[in-house]
C-alpha positions as CSV (number, residue, x, y, z in Angstrom):
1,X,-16.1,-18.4,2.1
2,X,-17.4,-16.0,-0.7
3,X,-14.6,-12.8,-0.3
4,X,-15.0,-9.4,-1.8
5,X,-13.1,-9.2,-4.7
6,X,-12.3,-5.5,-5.0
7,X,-9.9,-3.8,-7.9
8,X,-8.2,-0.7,-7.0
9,X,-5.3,1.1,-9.5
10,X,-1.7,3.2,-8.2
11,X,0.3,5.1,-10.2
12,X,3.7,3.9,-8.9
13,X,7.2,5.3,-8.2
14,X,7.3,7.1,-11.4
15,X,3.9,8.7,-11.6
16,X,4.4,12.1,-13.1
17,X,3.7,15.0,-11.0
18,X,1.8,17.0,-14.1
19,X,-1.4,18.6,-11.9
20,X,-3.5,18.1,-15.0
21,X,-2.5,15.1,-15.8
22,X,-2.9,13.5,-12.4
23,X,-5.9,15.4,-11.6
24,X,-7.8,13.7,-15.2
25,X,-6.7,10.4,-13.5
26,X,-8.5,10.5,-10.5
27,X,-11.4,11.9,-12.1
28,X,-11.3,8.8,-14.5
29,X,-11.1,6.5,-12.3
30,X,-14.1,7.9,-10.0
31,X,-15.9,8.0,-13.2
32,X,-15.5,4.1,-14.2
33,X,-15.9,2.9,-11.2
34,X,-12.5,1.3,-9.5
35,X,-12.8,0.4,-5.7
36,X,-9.5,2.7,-4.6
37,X,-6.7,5.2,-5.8
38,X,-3.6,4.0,-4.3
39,X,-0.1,6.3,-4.2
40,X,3.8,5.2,-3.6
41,X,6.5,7.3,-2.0
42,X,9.6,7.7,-3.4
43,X,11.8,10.7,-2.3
44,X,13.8,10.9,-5.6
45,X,11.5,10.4,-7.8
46,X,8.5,12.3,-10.2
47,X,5.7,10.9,-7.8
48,X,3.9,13.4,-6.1
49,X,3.8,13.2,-2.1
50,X,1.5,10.6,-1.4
51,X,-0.6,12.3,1.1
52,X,-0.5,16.1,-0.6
53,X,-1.6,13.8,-3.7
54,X,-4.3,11.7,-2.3
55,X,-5.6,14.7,0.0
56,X,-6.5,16.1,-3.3
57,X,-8.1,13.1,-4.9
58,X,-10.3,12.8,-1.8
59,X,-11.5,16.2,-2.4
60,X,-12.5,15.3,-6.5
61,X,-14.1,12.0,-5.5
62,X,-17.0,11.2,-3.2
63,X,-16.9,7.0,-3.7
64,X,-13.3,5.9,-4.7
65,X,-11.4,5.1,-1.6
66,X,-7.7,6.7,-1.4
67,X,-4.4,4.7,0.1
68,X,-1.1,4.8,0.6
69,X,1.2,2.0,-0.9
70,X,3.8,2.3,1.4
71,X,4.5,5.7,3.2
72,X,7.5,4.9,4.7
73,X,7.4,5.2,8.5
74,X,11.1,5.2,9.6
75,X,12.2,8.5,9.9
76,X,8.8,9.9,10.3
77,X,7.3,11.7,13.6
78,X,4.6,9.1,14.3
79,X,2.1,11.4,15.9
80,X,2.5,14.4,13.4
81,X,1.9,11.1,10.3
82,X,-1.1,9.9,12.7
83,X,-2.6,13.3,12.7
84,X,-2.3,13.6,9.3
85,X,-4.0,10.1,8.2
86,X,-6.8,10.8,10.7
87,X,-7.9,14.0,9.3
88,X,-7.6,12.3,5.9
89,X,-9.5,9.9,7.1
90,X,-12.0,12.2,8.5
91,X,-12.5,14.6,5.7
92,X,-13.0,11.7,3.1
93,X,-15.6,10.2,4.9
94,X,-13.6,7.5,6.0
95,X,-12.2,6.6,3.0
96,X,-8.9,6.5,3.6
97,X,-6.8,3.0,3.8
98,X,-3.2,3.6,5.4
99,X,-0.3,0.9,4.4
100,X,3.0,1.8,5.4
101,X,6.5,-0.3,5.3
102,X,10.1,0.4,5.3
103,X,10.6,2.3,1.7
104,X,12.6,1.2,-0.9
105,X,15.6,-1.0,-0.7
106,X,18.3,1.7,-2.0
107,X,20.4,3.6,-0.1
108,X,19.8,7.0,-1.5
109,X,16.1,6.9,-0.3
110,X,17.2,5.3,3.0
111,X,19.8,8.4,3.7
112,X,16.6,10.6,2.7
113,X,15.0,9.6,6.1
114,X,18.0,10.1,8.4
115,X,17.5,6.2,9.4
116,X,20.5,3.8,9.4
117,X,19.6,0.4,7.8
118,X,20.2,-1.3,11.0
119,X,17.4,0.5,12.8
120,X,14.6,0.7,10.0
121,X,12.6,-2.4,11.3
122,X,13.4,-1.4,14.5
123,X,11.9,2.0,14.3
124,X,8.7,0.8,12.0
125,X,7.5,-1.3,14.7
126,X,7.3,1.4,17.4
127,X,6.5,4.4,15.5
128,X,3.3,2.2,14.2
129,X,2.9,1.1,18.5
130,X,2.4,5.1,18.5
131,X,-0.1,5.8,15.6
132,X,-2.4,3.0,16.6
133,X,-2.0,4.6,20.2
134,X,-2.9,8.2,18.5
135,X,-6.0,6.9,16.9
136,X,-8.1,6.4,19.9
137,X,-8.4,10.1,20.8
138,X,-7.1,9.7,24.4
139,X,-4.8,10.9,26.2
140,X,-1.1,8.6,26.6
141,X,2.3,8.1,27.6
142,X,5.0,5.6,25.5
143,X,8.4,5.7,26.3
144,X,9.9,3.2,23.8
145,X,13.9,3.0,22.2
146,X,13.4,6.1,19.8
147,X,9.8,7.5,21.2
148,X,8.8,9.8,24.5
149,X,5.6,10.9,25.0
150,X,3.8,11.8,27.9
151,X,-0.2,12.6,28.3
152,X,-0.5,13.5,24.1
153,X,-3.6,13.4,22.7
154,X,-3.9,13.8,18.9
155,X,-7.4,14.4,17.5
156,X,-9.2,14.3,15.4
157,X,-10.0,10.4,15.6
158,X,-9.9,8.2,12.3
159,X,-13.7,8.2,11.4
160,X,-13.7,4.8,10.3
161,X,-14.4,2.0,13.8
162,X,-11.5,0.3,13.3
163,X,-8.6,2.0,11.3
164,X,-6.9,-0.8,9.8
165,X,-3.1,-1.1,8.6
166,X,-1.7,-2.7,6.4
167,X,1.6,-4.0,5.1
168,X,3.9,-4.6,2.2
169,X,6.4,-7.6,2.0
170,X,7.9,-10.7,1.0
171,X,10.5,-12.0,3.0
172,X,9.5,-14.3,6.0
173,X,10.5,-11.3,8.3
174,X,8.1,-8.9,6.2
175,X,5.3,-12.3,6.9
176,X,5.7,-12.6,10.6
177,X,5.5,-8.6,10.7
178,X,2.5,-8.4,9.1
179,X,1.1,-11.0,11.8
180,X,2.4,-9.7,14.3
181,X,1.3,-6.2,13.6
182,X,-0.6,-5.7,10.3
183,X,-4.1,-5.7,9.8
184,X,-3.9,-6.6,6.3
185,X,-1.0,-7.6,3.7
186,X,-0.2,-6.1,0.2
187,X,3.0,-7.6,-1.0
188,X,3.8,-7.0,-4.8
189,X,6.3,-8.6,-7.4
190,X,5.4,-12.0,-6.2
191,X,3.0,-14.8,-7.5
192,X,0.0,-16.8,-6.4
193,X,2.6,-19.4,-4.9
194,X,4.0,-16.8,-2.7
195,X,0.8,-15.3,-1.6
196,X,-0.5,-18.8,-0.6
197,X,2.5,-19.1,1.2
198,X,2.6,-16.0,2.8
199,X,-0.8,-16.4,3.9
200,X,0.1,-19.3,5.8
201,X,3.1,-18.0,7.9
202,X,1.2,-14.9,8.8
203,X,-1.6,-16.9,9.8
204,X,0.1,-18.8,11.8
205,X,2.1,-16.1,13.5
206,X,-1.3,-14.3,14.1
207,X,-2.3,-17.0,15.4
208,X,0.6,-17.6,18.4
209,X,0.3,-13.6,19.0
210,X,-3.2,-14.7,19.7
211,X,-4.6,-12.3,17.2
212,X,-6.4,-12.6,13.7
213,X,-6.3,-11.0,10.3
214,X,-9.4,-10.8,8.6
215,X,-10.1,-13.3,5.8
216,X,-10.9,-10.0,3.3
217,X,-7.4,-8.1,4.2
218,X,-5.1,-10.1,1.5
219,X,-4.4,-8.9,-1.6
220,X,-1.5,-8.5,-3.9
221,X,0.0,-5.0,-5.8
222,X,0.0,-6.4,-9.5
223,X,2.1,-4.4,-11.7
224,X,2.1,-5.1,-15.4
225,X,4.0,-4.0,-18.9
226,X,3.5,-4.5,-22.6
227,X,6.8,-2.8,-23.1
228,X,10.3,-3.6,-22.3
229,X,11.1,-3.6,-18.6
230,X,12.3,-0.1,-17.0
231,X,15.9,-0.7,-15.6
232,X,14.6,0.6,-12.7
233,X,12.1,-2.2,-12.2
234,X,14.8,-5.2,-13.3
235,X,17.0,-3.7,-10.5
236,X,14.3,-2.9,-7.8
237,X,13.2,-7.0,-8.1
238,X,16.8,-7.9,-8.1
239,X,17.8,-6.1,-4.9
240,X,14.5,-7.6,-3.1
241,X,14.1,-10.9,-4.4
242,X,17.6,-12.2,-5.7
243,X,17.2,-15.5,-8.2
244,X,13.9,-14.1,-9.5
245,X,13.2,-13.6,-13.0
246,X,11.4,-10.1,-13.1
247,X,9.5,-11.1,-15.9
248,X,7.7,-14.0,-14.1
249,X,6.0,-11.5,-11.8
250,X,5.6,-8.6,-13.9
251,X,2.2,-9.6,-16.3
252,X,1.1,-8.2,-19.7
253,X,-2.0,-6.2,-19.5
254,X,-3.6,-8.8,-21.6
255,X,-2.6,-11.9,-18.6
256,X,-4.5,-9.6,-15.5
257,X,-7.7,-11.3,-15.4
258,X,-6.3,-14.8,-15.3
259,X,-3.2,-14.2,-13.2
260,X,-5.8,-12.4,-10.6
261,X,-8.1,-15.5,-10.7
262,X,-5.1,-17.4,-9.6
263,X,-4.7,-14.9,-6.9
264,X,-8.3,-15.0,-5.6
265,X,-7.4,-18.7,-5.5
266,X,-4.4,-18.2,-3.8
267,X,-6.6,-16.4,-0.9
268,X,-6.6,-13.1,-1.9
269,X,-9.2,-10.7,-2.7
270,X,-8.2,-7.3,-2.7
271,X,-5.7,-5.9,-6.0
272,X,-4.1,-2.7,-6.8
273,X,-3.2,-2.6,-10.6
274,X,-0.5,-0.5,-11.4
275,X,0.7,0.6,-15.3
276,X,4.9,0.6,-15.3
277,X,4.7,2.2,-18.6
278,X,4.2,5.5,-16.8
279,X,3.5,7.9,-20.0
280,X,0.1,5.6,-20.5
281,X,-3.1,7.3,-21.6
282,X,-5.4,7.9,-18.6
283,X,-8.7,7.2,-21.0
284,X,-7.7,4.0,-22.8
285,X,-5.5,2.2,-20.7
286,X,-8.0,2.9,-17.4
287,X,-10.8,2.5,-19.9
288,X,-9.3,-0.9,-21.1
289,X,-8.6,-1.8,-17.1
290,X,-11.9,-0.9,-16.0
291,X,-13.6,-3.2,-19.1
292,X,-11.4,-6.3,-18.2
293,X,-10.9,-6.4,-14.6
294,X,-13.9,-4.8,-13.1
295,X,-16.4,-7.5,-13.5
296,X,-14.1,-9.8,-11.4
297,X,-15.5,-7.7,-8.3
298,X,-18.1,-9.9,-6.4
């Protein structure tokens, strides 16, 4: 099976919140062509709110599609966050592609949401039962462990058919998650062995939930230095994947185009590209991006 292969760029947890700055990188990135403009959340940090931020790169760009990678849903009202995707959705011509997860694994962002640790999972689960529940424009009741409704309806409806979700994550409870619920999987830090694997289990779990994830929803979150590694990287990796060697799933700019041909192998076609040296020069380095990775697209 041919897939799509389509390259998208994010700016990260530390993407400066400089309106000029951040405004000349959207309009870059429209202008060489990438597939999607893709925004983190991360309470304490410089990066921009992802929706506020990507609400104003759809309204720069007419082609590049705009997504979240992860706006964390535990703490969140779920129909007040489904409004808002839908009339993102709507007002960028459906260009909008939702992933959501549980946020960062620290415990100042985690107290930032009012969610004990023990419930984050917990609370994902049902507040995305909600949204998917909000996106058909009809009136409905849930009654769940943290969530009450009865008879809401939240409009506008998502303009795109099917508004598809999808998920972050490594661990074989982040996999049988994602087949469970997800309608597409975007793990990052990992490497071509983990996304065969993790293709595999959440195939598999699809497949006893008696659902499927289409072939084209895999892709993998590549981020990449040609500097030394920011602390705060060596001890994100470290809390999430314990015995791994950051450098062994962090590239050089220069690696990308082979390492993603070992993805595309792996089963994946779909790549976010993200620069951890977050002072980079928005002409060369997405001028450079755009002239090596860009022909990969099929």
């Amino acid at each position: 099976m041919n897939l799509k292969v389509r390259i998208g760029f994010g700016l990260g947890a530390a993407a400066s919140s400089d309106a000029s700055r951040f405004l000349h990188i959207v309009d870059r990135g429209e202008q060489l062509g990438f597939d999607s403009l893709w925004m983190s959340e991360r309470i304490s940090a410089t990066t921009p709110d992802p929706m506020i931020a990507l609400a104003i790169a759809a309204g720069r760009t007419t082609k590049m599609k705009i997504g979240t990678s992860v706006i964390v849903l535990p703490g969140r009202n779920p129909v007040l966050l489904a409004k808002e995707m839908a009339t993102l959705d709507v007002l960028s011509n459906g260009r909008f592609l939702p992933g959501v997860g549980l946020g960062a694994i620290d415990p100042v962002e985690q107290q930032a949401f009012g969610v004990e640790r023990k419930q984050r999972g917990a609370m994902h689960d049902e507040a995305l039962k909600v949204m998917r529940l909000c996106w058909k424009g009809e009136p409905f009741s849930f009654h769940g462990q943290f969530f009450h409704y009865d008879d809401v309806c939240v409009l506008p409806k998502p303009q795109q058919p099917t508004f598809d979700v999808w998920l972050g994550g490594i661990a074989e409870s982040e996999l049988r998650r994602v087949g469970r619920m997800g309608d597409g999987w975007m793990p990052s830090f990992c490497s071509p062995e983990d996304v065969a694997h993790g293709i595999d289990v959440i195939t598999a779990v699809a497949a006893q939930e008696n659902r499927s994830i289409d072939p084209e929803h895999y892709g993998v979150l590549v981020a990449y230095c040609d500097t030394e590694l920011p602390p705060r990287i060596t001890e994100s990796i470290q809390r999430r994947r314990p015995g791994v060697d950051p450098h062994s799933v962090i590239p050089r700019r220069k690696d990308l185009g082979q390492l993603i041909n070992e993805f595309i192998s792996a089963g994946a076609s779909k790549f976010i590209v993200v620069p951890l040296n977050a002072s980079f020069d928005p002409d060369a380095e997405l001028g450079q991006l755009a002239e090596q990775l860009l022909p990969l697209e099929t």
